[in-house]
N, C-alpha and C positions, 0 to 999 in steps of 0.2 A: 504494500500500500504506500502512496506515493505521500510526502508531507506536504502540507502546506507552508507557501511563500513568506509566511510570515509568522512572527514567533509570539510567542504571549507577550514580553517585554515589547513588541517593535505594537501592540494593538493599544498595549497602556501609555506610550507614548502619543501614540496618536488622538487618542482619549484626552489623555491631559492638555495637548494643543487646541481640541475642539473646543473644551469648557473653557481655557480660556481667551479665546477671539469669542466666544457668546460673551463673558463676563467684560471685555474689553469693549464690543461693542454696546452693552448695556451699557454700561458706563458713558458712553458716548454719548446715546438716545438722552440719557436723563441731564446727562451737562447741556446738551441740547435745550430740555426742559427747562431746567433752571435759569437759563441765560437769560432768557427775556422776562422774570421777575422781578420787577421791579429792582433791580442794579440800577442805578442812576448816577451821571459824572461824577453829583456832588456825593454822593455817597462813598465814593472810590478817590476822593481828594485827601491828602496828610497836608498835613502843615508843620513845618520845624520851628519850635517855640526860642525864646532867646537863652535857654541855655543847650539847645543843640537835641530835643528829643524832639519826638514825633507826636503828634496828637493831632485830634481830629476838628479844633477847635481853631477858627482863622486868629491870629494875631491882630493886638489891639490898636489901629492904625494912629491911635495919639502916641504914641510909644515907636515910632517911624524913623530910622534917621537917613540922614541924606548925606550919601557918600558922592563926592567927586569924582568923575571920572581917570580923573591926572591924578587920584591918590592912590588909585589900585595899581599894586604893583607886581607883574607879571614873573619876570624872570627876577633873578637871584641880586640885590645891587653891588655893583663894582665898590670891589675893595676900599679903596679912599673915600666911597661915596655912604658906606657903613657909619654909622651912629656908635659908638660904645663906648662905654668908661674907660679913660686911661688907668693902667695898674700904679696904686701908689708904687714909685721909685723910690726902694730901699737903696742909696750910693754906698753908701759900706756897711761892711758884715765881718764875721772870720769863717774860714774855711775849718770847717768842722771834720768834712772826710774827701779823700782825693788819691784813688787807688790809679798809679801812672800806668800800670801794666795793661788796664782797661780803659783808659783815657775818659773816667768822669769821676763825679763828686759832689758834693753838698756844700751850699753855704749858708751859714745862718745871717738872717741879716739884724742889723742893729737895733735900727726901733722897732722894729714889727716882732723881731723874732720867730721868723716865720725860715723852716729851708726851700731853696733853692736851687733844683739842679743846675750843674753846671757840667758843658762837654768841654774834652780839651779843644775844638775849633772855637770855643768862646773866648778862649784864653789872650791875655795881650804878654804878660807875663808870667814864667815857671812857677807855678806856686805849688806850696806842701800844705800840711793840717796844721792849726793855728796859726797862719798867715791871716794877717789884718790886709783887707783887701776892698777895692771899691770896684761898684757892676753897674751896671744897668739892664734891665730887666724885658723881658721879649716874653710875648704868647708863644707857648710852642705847643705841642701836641696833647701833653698831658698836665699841661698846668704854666707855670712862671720859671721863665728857662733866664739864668744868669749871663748875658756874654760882655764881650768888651771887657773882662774883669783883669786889672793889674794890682798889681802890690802896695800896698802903702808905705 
């Protein structure tokens, strides 16, 4: 007796793809259904309130402010064109640590009492640890970088 073409697993297969394109297309019929009750613009409108959340309520237009067009500013502003605080200029300090084999170091500075790195490309002159030494002070990457520093 000759078998038939298809196996019990390949019929449950096919079963299971038919329930779901009925169940898919149900789904459909009824979103169908539902679309045209009463959904309306304003009912599908958010509004972001002034501290940055969502809610469904318009904002209160006495509460309005009016921005310039020339204050919005698009790209990133040119270096010089930056606003920031200058860093108080600590001019002297003492060299608290200064390993020559890795070419950097720490400086403490005088009035603030705050450290300092310092690389040796900052250097004006060879200094060691407890040299009294005057800097000037640069942003650098991870804080208040010492350069320009010579001896006193």
């Amino acid at each position: 007796m000759a078998r038939s073409g298809q196996t019990q697993n390949k019929r449950e297969k096919e079963k299971k793809k038919l329930k779901k394109r009925k169940e898919k297309e149900a789904k459909k019929l009824e979103r169908k259904e539902n679309s045209n009750k009463g959904a309306s613009f304003e009912d599908m409108i958010a509004y972001v309130d002034a501290d940055g959340n969502l809610t469904d309520t318009p904002p209160d237009p006495t509460q309005k402010v009016e921005v310039e067009a020339e204050d919005i500013e698009i790209a990133i502003p040119k270096k010089e064109d930056r606003e920031y605080d200058e860093p108080e200029t600590d001019t002297e300090g003492k060299v608290s640590f200064f390993d020559h084999s890795k070419g950097f170091g720490f400086i403490i500075g005088k009035t603030t009492g705050e450290k300092y790195f310092v690389h040796v490309s900052g250097l004006i002159d060879e200094i060691d640890e407890n040299d009294k030494v005057s800097f000037e002070l640069e942003q650098g990457m991870k804080g208040l970088n010492a350069v320009r520093v010579k001896k006193i």
